[in-house]
DSSP file (Angstrom, degrees, kcal/mol; ACC not computed):
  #  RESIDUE AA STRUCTURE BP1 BP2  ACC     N-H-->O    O-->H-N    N-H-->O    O-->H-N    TCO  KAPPA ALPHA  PHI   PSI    X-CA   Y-CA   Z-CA
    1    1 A X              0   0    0      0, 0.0     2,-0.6     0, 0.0     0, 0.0   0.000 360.0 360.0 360.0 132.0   11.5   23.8    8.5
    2    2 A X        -     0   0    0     13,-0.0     2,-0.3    11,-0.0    13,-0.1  -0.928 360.0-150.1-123.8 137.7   11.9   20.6    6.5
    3    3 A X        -     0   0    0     -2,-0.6    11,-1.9    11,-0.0     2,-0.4  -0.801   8.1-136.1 -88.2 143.4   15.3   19.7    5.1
    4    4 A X        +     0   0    0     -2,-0.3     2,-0.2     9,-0.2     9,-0.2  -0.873  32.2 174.6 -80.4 113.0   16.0   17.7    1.9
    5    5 A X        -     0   0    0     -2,-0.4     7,-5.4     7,-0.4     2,-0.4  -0.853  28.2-133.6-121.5 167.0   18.7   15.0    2.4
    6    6 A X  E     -A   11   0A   0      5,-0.3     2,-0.3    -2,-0.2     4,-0.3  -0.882  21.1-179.1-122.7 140.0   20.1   12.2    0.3
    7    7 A X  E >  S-A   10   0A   0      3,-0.9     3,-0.5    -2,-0.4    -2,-0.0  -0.857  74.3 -25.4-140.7  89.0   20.5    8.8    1.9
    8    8 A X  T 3  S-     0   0    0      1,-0.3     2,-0.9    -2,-0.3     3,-0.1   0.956 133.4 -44.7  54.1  43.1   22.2    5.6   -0.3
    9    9 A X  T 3  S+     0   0    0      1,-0.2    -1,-0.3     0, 0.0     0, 0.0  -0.739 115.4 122.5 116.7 -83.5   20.9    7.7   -3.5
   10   10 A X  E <   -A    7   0A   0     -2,-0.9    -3,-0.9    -3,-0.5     2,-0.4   0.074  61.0-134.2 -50.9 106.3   17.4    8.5   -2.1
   11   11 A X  E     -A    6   0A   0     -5,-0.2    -5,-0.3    -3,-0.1    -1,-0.2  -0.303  36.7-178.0 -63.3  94.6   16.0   12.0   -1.7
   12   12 A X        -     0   0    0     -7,-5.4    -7,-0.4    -2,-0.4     2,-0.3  -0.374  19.1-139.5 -95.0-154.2   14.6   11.8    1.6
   13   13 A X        -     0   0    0     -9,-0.2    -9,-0.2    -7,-0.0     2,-0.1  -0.840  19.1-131.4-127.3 141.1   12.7   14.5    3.7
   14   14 A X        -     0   0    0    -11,-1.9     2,-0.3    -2,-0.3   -11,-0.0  -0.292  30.0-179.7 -86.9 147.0   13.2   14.9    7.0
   15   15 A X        -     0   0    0     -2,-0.1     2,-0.4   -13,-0.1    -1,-0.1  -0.974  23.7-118.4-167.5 139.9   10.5   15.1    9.2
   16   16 A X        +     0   0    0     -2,-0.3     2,-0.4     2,-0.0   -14,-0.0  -0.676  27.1 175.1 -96.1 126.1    9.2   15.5   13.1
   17   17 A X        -     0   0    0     -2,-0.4     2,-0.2     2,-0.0    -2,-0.0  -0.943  23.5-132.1-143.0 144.6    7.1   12.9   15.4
   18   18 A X        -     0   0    0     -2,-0.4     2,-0.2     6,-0.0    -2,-0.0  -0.741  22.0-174.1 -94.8 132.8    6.0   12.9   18.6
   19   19 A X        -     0   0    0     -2,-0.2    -2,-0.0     1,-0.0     0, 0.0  -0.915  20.7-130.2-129.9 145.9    6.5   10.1   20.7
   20   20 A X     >  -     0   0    0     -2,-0.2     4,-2.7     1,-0.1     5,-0.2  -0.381  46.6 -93.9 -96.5-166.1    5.3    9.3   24.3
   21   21 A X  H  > S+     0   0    0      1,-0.2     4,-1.0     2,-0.2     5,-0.2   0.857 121.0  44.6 -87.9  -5.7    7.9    8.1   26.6
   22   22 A X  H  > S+     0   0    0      1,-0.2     4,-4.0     2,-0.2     5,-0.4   0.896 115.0  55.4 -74.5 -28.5    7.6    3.8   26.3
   23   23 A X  H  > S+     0   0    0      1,-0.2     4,-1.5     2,-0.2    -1,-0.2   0.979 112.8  38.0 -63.4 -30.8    7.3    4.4   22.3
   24   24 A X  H  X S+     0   0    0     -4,-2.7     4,-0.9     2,-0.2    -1,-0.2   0.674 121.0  47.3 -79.2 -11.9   10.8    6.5   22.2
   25   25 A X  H >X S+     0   0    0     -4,-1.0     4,-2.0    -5,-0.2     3,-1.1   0.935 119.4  41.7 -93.4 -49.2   12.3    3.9   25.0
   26   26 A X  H 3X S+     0   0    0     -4,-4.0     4,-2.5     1,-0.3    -2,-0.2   0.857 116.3  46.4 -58.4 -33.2   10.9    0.9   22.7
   27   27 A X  H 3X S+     0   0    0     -4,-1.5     4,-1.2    -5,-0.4    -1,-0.3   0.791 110.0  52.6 -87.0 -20.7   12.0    2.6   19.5
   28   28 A X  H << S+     0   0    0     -3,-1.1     4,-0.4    -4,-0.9    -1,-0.2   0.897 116.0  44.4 -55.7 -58.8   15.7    3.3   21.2
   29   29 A X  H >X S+     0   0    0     -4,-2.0     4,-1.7     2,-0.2     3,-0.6   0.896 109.8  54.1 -64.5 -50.1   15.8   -0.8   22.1
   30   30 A X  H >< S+     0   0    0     -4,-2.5     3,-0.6     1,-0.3     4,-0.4   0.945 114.7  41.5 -57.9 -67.4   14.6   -1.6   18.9
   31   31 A X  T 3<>S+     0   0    0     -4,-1.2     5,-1.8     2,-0.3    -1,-0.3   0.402 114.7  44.6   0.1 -44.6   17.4    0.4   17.6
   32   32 A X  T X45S+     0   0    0     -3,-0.6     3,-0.6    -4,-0.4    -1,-0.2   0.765 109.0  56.6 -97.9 -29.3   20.3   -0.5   19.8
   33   33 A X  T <<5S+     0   0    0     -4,-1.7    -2,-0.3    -3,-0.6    -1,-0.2   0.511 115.7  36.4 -89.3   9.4   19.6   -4.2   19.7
   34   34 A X  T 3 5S-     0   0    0     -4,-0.4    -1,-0.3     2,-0.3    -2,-0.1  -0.036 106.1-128.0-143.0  21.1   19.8   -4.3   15.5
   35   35 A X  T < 5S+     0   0    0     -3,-0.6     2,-0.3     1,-0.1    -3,-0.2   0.689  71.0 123.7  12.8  77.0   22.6   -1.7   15.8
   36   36 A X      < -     0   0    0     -5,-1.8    -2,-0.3    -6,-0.0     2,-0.2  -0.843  68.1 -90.0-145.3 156.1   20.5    0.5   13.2
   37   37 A X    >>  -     0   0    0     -2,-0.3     3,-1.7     1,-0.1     4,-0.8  -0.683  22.8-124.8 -78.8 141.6   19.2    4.3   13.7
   38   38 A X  H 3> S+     0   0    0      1,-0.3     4,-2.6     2,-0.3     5,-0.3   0.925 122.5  61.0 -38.8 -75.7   15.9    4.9   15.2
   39   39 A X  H 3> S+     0   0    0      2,-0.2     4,-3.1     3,-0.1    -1,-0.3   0.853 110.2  46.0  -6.7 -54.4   15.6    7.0   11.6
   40   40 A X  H X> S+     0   0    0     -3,-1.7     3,-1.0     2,-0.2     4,-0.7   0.857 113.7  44.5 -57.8 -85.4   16.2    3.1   10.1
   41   41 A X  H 3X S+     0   0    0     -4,-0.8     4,-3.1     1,-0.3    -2,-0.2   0.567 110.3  56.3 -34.2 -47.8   13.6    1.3   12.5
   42   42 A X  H 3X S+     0   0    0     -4,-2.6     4,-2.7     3,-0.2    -1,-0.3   0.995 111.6  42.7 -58.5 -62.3   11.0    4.1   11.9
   43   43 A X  H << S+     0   0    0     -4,-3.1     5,-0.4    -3,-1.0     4,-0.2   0.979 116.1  47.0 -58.1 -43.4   11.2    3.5    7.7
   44   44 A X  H >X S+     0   0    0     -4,-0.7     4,-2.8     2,-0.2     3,-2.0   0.977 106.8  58.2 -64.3 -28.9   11.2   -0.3    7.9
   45   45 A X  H >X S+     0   0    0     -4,-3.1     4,-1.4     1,-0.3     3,-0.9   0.988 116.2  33.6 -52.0 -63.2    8.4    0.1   10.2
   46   46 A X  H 3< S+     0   0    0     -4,-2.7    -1,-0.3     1,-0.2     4,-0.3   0.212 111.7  58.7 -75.8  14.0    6.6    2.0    7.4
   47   47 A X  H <> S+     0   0    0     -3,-2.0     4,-0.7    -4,-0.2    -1,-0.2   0.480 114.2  44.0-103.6  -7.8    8.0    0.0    4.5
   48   48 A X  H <X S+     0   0    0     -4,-2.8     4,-1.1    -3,-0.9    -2,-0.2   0.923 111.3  51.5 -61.9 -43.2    6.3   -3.0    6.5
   49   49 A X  H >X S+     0   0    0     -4,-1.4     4,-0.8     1,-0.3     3,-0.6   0.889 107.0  51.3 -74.2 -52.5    3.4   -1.4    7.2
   50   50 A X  H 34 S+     0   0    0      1,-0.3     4,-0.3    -4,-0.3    -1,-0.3   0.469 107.1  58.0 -77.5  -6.3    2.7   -0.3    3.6
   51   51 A X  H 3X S+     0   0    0     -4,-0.7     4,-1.4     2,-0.1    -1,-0.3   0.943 105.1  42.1 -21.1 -78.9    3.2   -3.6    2.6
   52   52 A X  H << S+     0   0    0     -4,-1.1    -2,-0.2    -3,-0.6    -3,-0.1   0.238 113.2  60.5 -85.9  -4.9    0.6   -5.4    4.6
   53   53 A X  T  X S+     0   0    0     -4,-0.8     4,-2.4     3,-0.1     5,-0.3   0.654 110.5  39.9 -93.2 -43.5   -1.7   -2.3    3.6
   54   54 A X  H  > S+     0   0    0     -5,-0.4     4,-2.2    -4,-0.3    -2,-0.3   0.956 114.5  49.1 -78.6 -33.6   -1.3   -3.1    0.0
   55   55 A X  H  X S+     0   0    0     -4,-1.4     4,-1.5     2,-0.2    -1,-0.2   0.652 115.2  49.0 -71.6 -13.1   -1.6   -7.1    0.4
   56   56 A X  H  > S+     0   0    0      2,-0.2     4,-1.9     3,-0.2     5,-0.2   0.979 111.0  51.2 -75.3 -54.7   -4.9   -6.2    2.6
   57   57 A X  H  < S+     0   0    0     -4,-2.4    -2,-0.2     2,-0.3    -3,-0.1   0.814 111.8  43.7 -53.5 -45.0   -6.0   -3.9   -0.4
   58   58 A X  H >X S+     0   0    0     -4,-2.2     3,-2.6    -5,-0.3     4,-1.5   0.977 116.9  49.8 -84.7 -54.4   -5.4   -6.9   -3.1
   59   59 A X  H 3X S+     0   0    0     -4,-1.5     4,-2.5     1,-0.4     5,-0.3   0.799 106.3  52.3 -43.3 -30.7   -7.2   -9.4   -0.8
   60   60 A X  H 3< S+     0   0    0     -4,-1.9    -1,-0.4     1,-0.2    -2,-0.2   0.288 114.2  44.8 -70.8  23.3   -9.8   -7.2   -0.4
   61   61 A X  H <> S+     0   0    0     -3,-2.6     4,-1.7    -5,-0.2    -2,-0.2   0.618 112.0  49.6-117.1 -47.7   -9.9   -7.1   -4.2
   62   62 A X  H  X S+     0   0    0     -4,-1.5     4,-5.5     2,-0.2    -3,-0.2   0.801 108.5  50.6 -95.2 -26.8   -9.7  -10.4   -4.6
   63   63 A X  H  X S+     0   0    0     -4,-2.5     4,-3.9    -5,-0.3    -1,-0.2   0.905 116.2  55.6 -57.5 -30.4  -12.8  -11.5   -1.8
   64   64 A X  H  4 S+     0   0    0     -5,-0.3    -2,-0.2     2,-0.2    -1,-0.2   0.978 107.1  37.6 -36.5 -79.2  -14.4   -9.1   -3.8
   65   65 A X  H >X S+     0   0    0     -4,-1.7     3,-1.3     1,-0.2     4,-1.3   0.875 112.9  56.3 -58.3 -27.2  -13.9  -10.4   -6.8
   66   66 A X  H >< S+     0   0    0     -4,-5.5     3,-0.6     1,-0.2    -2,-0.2   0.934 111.1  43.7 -70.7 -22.5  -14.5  -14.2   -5.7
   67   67 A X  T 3< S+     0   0    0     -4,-3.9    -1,-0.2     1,-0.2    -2,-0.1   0.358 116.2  50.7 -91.7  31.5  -18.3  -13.6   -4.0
   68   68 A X  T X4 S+     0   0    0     -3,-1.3     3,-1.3    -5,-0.1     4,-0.3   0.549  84.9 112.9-125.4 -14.8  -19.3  -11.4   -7.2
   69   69 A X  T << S+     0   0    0     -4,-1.3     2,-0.5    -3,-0.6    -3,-0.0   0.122  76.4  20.6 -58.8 150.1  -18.2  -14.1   -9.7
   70   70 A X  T 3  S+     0   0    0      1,-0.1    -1,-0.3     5,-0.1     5,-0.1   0.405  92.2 107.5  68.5 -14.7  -21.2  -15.8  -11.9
   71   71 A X    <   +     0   0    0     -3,-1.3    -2,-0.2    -2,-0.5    -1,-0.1   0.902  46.3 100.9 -69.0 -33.1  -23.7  -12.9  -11.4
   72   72 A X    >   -     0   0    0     -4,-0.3     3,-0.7     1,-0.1     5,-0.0  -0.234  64.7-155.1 -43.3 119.7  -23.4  -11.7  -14.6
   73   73 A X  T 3  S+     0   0    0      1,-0.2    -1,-0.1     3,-0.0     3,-0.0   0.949  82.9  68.3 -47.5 -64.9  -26.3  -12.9  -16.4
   74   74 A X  T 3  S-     0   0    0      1,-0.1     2,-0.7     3,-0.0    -1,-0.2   0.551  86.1-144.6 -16.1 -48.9  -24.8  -12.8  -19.9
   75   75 A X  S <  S+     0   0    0     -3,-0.7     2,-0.5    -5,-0.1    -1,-0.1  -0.777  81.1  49.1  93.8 -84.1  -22.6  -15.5  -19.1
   76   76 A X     >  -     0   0    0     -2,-0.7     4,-1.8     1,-0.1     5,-0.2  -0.840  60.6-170.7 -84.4 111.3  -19.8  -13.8  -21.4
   77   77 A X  H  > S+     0   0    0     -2,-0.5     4,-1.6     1,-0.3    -1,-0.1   0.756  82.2  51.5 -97.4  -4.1  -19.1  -10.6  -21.0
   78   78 A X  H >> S+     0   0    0      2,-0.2     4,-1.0     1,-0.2     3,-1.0   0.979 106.0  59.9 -39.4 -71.9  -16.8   -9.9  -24.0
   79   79 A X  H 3> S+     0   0    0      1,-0.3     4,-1.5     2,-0.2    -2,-0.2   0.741 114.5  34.6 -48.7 -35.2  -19.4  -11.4  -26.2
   80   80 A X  H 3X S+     0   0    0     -4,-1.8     4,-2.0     2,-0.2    -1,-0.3   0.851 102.0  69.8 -97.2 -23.0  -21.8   -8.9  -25.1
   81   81 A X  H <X S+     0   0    0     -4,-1.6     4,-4.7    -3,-1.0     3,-0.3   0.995 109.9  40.3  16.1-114.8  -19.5   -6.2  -24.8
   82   82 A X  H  X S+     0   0    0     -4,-1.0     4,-3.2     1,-0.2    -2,-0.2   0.772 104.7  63.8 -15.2 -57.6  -19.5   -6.5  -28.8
   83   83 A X  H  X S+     0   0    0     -4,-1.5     4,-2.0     1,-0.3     3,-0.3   0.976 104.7  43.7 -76.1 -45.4  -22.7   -7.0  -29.2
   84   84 A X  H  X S+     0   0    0     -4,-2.0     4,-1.2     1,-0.3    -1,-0.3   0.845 110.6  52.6 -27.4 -55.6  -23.7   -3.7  -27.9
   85   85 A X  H  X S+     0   0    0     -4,-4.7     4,-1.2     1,-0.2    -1,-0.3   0.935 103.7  56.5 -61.3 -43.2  -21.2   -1.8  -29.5
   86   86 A X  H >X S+     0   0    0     -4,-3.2     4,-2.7    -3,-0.3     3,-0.6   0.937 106.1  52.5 -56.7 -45.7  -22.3   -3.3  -32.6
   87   87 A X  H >X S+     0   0    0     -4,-2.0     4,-1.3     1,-0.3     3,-0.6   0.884 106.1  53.5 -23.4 -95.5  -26.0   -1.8  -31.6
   88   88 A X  H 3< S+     0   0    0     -4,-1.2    -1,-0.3     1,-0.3    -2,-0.2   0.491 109.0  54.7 -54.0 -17.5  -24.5    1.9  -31.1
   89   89 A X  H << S+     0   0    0     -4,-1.2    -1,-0.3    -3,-0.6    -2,-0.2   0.983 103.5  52.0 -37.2 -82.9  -23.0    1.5  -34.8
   90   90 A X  H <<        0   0    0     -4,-2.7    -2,-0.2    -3,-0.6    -1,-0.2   0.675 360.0 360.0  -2.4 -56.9  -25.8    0.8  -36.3
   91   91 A X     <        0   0    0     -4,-1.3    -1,-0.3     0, 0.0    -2,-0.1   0.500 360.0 360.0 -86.0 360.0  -28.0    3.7  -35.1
């Protein structure tokens, strides 16, 4: 059964995970020593994580872009771009 709850505005839903027993004693510690609920520790753990998933994502974007850079023959690719289009007018 999943309940809907509101947390400092935020619609959350609530939600089950199984944990063996050093992740629930670690996540307890984590927890006690930052005087925050487990509940807390688990969402910054996944607003971190999805962080460092999106900064992998735009470096992989960006390695991307830097070893593909100058292969375009054209040189410009606006300029040719145009000229193409101008083509399919034409006909």
């Amino acid at each position: 059964m999943i309940y809907d709850i509101t947390l400092w505005g935020t619609m959350m839903i609530r939600t089950v995970i199984s944990l063996d027993q050093q992740e629930k004693a670690w996540l307890d510690s984590v927890a006690k020593t930052n005087h925050i609920s487990m509940a807390s520790v688990i969402r910054l753990a996944i607003k971190e994580y999805r962080k460092k998933n999106k900064m992998m994502a735009m470096t992989d974007i960006n390695t991307l872009l830097n070893q593909t850079k100058g292969t375009w023959p054209e040189k410009d690719g606006l300029k040719y771009q145009i000229k193409i289009r101008n083509e399919w007018r034409t006909k």
